[in-house]
N, C-alpha and C positions, 0 to 999 in steps of 0.2 A: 340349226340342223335338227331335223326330227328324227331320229334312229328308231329300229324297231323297238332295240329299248325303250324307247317312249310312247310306240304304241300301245305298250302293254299296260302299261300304266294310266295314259289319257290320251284322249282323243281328239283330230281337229276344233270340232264343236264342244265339247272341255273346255281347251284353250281360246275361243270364240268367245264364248259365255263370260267365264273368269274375267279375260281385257275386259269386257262391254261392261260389268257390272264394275270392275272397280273404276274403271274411265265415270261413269255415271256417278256414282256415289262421290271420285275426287272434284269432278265437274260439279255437281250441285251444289258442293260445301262450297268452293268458293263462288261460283255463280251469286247466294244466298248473303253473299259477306263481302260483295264486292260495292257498297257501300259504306265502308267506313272512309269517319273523316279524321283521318290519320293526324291532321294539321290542327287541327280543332282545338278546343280545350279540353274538347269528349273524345278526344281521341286513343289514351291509353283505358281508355272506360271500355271504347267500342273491341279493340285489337284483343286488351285481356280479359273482360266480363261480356264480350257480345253486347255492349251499350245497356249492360243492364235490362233486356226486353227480352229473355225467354219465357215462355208457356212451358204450360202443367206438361202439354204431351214431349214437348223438345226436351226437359226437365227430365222426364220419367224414363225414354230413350236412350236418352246421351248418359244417364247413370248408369244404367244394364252396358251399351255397348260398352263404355269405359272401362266397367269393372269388369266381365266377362270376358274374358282372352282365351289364348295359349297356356295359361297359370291354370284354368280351370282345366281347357280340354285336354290339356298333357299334364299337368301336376295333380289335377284332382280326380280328372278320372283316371290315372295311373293308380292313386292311392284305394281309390275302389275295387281297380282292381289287386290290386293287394290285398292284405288282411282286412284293413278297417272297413270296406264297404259302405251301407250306407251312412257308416258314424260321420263320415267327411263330411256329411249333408250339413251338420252343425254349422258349417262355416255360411251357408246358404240361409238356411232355416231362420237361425239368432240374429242374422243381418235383418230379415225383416223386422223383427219387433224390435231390432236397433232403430234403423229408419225412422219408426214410427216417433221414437224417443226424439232421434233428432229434428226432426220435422216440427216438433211442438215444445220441444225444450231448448234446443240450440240454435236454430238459425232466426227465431225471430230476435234474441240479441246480436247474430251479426248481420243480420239484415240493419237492423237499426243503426246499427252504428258507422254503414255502409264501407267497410274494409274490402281491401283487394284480395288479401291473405290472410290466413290463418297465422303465421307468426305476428302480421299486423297487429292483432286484438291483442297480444301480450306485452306490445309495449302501452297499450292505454291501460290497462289494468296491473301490469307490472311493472315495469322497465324495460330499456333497448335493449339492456344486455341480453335478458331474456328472451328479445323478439330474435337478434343477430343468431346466438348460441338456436334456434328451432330453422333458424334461416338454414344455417348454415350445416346441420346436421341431416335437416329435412333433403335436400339439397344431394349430400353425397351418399345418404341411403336411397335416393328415388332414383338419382341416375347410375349407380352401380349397381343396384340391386332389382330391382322393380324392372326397370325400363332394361337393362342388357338383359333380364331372363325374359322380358317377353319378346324380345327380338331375338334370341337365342330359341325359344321354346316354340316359336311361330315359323321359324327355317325348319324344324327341324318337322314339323307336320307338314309344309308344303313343298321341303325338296324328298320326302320321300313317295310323293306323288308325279315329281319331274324329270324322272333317270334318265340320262340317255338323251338329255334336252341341252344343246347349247343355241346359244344367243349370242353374236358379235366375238365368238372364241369364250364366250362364260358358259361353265357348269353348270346349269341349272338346281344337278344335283346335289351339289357341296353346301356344305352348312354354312361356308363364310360369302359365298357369294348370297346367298338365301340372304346371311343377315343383312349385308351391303344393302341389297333392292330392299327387305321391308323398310328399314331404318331410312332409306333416303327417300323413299314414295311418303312415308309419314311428314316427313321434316318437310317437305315441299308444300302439303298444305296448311300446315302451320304457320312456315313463315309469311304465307302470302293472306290467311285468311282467317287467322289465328284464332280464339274461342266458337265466336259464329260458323264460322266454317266447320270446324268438331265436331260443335250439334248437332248443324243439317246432317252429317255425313253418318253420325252417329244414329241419326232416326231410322234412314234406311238399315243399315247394319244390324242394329239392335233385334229388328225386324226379320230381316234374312236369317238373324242369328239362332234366334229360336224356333223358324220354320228350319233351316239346316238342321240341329239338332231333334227336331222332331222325324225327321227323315231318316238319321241314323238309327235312332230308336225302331219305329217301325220295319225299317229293313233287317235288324240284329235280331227285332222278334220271330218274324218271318222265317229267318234261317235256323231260330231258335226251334223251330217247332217243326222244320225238315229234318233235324238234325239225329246225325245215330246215337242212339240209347247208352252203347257200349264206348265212347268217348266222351259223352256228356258227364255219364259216371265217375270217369277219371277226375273230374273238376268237384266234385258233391263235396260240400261244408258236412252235409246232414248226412250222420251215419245209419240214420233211417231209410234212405232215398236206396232203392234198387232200381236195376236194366227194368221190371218189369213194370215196375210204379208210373217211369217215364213212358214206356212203350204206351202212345195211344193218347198222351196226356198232351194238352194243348202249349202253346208257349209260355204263358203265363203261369200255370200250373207246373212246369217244367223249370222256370226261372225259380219260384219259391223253394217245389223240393229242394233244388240243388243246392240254394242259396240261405236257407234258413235254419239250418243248425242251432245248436248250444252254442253258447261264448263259450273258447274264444274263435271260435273257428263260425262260427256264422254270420255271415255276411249284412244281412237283415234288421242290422239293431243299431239304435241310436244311439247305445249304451253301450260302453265301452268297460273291461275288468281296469279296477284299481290300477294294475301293473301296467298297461297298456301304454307304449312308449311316449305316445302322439297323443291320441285323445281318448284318456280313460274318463269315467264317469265324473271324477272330483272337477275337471276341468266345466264341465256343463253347469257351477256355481257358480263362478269366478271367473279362471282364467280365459277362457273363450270368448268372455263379453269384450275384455279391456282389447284385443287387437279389432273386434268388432266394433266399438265404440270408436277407437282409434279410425279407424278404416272410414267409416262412414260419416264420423263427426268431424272429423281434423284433420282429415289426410287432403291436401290443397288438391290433387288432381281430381278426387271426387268431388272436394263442394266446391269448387271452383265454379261448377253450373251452377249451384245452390243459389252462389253469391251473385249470380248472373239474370235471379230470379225477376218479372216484371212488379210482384207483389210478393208480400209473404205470401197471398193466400194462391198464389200458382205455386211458387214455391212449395209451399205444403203438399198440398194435390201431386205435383211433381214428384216429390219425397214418396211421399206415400202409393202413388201408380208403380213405383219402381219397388217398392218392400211389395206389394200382388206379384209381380213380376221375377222377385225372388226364389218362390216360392216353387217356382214351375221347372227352374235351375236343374234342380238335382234330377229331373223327369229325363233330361236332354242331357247328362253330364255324368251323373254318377252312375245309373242304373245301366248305360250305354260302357259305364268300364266294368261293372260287374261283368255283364255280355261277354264282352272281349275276354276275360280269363276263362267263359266257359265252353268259349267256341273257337278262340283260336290263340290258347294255353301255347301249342307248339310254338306258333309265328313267335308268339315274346319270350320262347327260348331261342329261337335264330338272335332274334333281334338282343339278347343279352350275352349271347359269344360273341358276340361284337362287339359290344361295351366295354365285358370283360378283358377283350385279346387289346383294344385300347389302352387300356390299363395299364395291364402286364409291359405290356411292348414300352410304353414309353418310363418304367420305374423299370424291371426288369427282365431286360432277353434276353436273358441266360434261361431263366425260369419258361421265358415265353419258347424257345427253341427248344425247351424238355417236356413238356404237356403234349397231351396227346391233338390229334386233329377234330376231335369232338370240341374243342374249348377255342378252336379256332375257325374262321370264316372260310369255307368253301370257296377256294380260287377262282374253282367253274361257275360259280354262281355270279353273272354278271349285275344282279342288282347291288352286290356288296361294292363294285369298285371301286368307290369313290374312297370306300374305308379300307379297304385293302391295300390304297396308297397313303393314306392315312396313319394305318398301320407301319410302313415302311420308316416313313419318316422320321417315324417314333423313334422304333429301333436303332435308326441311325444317328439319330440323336445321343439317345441313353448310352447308346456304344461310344461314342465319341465323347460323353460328358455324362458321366456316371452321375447319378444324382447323391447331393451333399447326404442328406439323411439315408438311413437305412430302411430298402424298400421291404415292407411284410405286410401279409395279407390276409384278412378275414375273410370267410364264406358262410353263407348261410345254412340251414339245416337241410334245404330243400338241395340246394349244392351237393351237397357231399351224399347226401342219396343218391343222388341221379349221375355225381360223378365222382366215386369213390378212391378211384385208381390218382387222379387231378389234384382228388382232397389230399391224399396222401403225400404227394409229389411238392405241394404247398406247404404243408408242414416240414416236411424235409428242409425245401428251400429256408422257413421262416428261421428253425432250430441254427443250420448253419449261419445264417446271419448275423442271430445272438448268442453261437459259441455254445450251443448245447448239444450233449450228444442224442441221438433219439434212435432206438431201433428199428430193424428192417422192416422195410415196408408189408412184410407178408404178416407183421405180427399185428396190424392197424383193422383185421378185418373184423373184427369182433367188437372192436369198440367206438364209442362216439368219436368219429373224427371230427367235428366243431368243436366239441367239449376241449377233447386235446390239443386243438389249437388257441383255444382263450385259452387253456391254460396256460399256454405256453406263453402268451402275449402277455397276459397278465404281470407274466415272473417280470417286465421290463420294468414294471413301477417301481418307483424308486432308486433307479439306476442312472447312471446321467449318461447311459446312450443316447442319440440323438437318433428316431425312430419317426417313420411317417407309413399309416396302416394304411390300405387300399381294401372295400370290402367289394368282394364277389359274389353276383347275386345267380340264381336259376335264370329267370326271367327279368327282362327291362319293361316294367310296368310302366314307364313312361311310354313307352310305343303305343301302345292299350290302345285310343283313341285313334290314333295315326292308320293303325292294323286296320279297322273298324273301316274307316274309307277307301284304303286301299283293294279292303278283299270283299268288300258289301256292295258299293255302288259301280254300277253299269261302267264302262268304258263306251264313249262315243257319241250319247245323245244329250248330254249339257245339263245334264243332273250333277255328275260328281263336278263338274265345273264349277255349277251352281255353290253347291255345298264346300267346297275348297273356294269358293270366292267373300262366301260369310265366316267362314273362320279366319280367311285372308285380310280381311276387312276388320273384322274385328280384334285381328291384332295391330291393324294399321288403328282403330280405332282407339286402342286402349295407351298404343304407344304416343302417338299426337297426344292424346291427352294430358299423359307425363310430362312430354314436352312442353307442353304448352304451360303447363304448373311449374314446371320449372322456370322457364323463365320467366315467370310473373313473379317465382318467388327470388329471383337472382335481379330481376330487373327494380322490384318496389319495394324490398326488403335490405337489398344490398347497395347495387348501385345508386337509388337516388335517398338513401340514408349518405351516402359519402358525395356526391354530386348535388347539391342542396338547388329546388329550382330549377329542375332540368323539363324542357316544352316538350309537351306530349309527342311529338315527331322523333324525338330524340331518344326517350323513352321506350317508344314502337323502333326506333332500328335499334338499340342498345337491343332491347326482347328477342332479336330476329338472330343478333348475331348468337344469343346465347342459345338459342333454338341449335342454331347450327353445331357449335361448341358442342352440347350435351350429347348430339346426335353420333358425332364422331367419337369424341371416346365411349358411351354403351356400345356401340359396333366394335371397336376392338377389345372391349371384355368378351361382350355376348360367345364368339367361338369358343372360348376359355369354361365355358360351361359345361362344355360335352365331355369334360370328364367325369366318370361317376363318385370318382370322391366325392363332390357335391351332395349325393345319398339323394337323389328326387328334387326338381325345381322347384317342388311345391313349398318339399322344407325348407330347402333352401333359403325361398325369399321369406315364408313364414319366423324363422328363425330370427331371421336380423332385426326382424322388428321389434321383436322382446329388447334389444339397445335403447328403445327410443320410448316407443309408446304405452307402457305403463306411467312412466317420468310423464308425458304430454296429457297423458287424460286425468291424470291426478290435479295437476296445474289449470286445466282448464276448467274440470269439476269446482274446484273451490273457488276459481276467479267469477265462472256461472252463477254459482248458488252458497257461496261463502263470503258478505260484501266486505268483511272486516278481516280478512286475511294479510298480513304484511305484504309490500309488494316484493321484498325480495326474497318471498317464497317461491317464486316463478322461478329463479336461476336457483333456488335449491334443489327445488324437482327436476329440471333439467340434468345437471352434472350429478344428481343422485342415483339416477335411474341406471348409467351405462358404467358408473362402479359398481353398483350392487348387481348388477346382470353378469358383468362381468368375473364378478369374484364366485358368485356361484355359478357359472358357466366352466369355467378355466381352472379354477384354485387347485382343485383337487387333482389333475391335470400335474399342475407344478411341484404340489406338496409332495406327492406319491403316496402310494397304498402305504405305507410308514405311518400316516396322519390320518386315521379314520376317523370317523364323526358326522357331525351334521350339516358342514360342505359337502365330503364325499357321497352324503346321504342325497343333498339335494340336488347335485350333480346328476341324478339316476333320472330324476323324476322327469316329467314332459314337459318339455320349454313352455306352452302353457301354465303348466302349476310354478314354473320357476317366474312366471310373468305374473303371477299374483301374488306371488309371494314379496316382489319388488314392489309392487303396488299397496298391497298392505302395510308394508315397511313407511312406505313414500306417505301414504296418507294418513299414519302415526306422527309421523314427523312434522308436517303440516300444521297436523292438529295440535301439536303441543306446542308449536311457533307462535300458533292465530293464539291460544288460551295466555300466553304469556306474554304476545306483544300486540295484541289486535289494533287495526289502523283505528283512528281516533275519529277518522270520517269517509264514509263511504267512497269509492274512484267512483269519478262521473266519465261514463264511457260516452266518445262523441257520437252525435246524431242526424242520422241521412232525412232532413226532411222530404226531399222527392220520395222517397219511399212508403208505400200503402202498406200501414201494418193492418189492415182487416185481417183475421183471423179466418181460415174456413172451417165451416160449421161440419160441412160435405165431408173434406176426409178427414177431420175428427173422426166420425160415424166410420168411413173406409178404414180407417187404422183400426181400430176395435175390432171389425170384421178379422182383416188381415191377423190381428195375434190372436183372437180366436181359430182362424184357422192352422195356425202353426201350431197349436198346443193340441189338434187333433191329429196332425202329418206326427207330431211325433209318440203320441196315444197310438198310435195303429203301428210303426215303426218300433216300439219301444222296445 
């Protein structure tokens, strides 16, 4: 059913376009892969490496489309638009002269030694136990974390382009139905068409993907430079910037004023203050490599194509097309969520009383039923409905089954500006909870109300209440991106189609690829480690069933997402991975480039990594404000610096294992003779270029 609801939002030819392009793009990946010989002996070669026969440009595609999602256009251009601006770029920028590193340091030993999997290499150079423990960890960080945020964060950009849309009695517009159709359109060509298929589908997409994003860009400029002087202002980092500087001044010149301030408030800088939660300057040493390094070197869903390569020297080339290709990222991604906070700042305060009255409603409606109607959704506003019954539920829930811990609530600075009467009303609430007395609200006008609610929050440490905080933001920076196509591109003539069909894709792309890593690493790491001898047929449907497996519980996380306790999808998944891969690139570092390392150095670093993460994550947490020190200390700091500081630890410990028991003989890693190790000369040269050019992107940024 098309409701006018849904004209307002997309149109016939919209939805024309969208079907055509993702039918095209699922049709070609398997069309492209409907040669495998399942039955063969090259049959789990073909299903999980694409038979080993990708090219540079399938190679260079399939890594962009893979990595590029929903995580970028809602996680990171969310965080753009937020404070840190262009600093997020880091994750883009250091990835290419990552690449580069691994393209010529890393994949010609697993090319050689022709493994399926990255836990693979750890039992030749380690032990199983080590390969199982990365199987198996890899495993439930990919499918709960990675793969349900991008099935989560990819509903949540294409049903707010479908309100007012049902299909067969389904909402188009609901987040869980959204997740259902991405999560099950990905798994379908997985299981039938499995790496090969990825790629071809990946080439197109990868393609679309940064034509779409070039499209939001030019359009946000455009409006950037119609736009009125006297609400642009409202958005200015730079307290130099006046109505009159803008009046007259082109888009471009308009984006910098606004955006170019002092630290910390300027948007503009690669460079981040010491204190800076996320990514201050210490991190651009150290800790920004190791998830980068991790990501592009070890993480099975990216080098999965690597391993798929026809030579190293495509390989490489491959590697290295896609570190150029990095580069262009933050063009289409970051500077597109600056945009968004300077042109339609309101929309992501609509869009964060929603998030907020979420919140509240489902921890408490007591509080939600005393707040004013500013902090809640507009009943009349029919794009809200889908959250407005959402909301309901909530309520009726929390009413019926009060939750165990005690619900309190943090807000931001920008909060309790804009809603002081709320802020007020929140502290109240927070005080009687924990049995404090607090006075009347009329005497709250004069002073920090954030301030007086840490402090109040604070007083809990060290107390054995059992307390769970909810923080409340102005605006939902995750919309950023979402706002961007909703209110920039035409309704009707197969543009916004267009561009909602390469983000659509590219989340179908990024999630298959999970998929498809996962079961490669469930099917050759797990199952035929315990199944000894199992015929590649058996292999390829073991793969398929787990395909399906993974597919269904990420779907019923993925809705679980939408609350903002979460704090940003981007931290989110960023976050979890400080568990894992410090511990992974340490072990791999030394098993690389250290031949006399013990081998049960591998299961040290592994079970090292997710107690030391853990203990300064948490400790201080349990200890309470009672036990200050240098837990408490590093508990503050940005889970980056807390990922190098794991890593430093990890690779101390390593090194005084290898000095005082070094193996007696070098591990001889096995060897893929089909395999062309020529070296390419070409992107040698291309890489050189590439991190020279990044060390200028952030010379000019700096």
């Amino acid at each position: 059913m098309f409701t006018a609801l849904a004209a307002k939002y997309i149109g016939p030819v919209d939805i024309a376009v969208f079907l055509a392009f993702i039918a095209a793009v699922i049709g070609i990946g398997l069309w492209k892969s409907r040669g495998e010989k399942t039955h063969s002996a090259e049959g789990a070669s073909d299903y999980f490496l694409a038979g080993r026969g990708l090219t540079w440009w399938l190679i260079g595609f399939s890594l962009i489309a893979a990595n590029i999602s929903t995580e970028q256009f809602v996680g990171m251009s969310g965080k753009a638009a937020d404070w840190l601006g262009m600093a997020i770029a880091s994750y883009e920028w250091m990835a290419a002269v990552t690449l580069v590193v691994v393209a010529f340091v890393f994949l010609p030993t697993f090319l050689r030694s022709g493994i399926y999997t990255i836990p693979e290499f750890l039992q030749y150079r380690y032990n199983t136990f080590a390969r199982t423990v990365m199987a198996i960890a890899t495993l439930i960080i990919l499918v709960g974390v990675p793969t349900a945020s991008v099935i989560y964060s990819g509903a949540k950009v294409i049903t707010v382009n479908f309100q007012g849309m049902e299909v067969l009695g389904l909402d188009l517009g609901s987040i869980t139905v959204g997740c259902w159709i991405i999560g099950l359109l990905a798994a379908v060509y997985v299981f039938v068409g499995g790496l090969k298929a990825c790629a071809w589908a990946d080439l197109l997409q990868g393609s679309a993907l940064i034509l779409g994003g070039v499209v939001i860009l030019v359009f946000a400029m455009n409006v950037m430079g119609d736009a009125d002087p006297e609400k642009l202002i409202e958005t200015a980092r730079n307290e130099q910037v006046t109505v009159e500087s803008l009046q007259g001044a082109g888009p471009l010149s308009r984006f910098y004023q606004l955006n170019q301030g002092d630290l910390p408030d300027g948007k503009l800088h690669m460079v981040r203050e010491k204190e800076d939660p996320e990514i201050p300057w210490t991190v651009l040493i150290i800790g920004l490599w190791i998830p980068n390094f991790f990501y592009w070197g070890l993480n099975q869903y990216i080098t999965q194509r690597t391993l798929g390569s026809k030579s190293l020297a495509e390989g490489q080339k491959g590697v290295v097309f896609s570190a150029f290709l990095k580069l262009l990222i933050p063009f289409v991604v970051v500077i597109p969520g600056i945009l968004a906070f300077n042109l339609y700042s309101e929309d992501l305060q609509d869009m964060a009383v929603v998030k907020n009255a979420k919140t509240i409603a489902a921890y408490a409606p007591d509080l939600y039923e005393a707040l004013s109607d500013d902090v809640k959704p507009d009943p009349q506003d029919s794009y809200v409905r889908n959250d407005l019954k959402a909301i309901e539920k909530r309520l009726e829930k929390a009413r019926q089954n009060p939750p165990k811990a005690i619900p309190l609530f943090k807000f931001s600075e920008q909060f309790a500006r804009s809603r002081p009467a709320d802020a007020t009303r929140i502290i109240q609430h927070n005080a009687q909870k924990i049995g404090k007395e607090m006075p009347p609200s009329d005497t709250f006008e004069s002073v920090d109300l954030q301030a007086t609610n840490n402090q109040l929050l604070d007083e809990l440490n060290g107390t054995a209440m059992k307390a769970q905080t909810h923080t409340l933001a102005l605006r939902d920076y995750d919309a950023a991106f979402p706002t961007l196509i909703r209110r920039l591109l035409p309704v009707g003539n197969g543009l916004k189609g267009f561009v909602l069909a390469a983000i659509f894709g590219a989340v179908i792309s990024s999630l298959a690829s999970m998929l498809n890593s996962a079961s490669t690493i469930a099917t050759m790491d797990l199952y035929n480690k315990v199944k000894k001898n199992a015929k590649p047929f058996e292999l390829v449907s073991v793969g398929r069933v787990f395909v399906v497996l993974f597919v269904l519980i990420a779907i019923f996380i993925a809705p679980k997402l939408d609350d903002p306790a979460f704090g940003g999808i981007f931290t989110f998944i960023q976050e979890f991975q400080g568990f894992i891969s410090p511990g992974i690139l340490t072990i791999f570092l030394f098993g690389l480039l250290i031949h006399r390392v013990p081998r049960y150095c591998g299961t040290v670093g592994l079970l090292l990594n997710p107690i030391l993460y853990g203990l300064f994550k948490f400790s201080p947490k349990l200890l309470g404000k009672d036990n200050p020190g240098f837990l408490e200390a590093v508990a503050q700091w940005s889970f980056l610096d807390r990922m190098a500081l794991c890593f430093g630890i990890i690779v101390a410990v390593l090194t005084i294992l290898t000095l005082i028991n070094p193996l007696k003989k070098p591990v001889e890693l096995p060897v893929n003779p089909k395999m062309d190790m020529t070296q390419s000369k070409g992107a040698l040269v291309f890489g050189i270029g590439v991190c020279v050019l990044t060390v200028a992107l952030y010379l000019i940024f700096w």
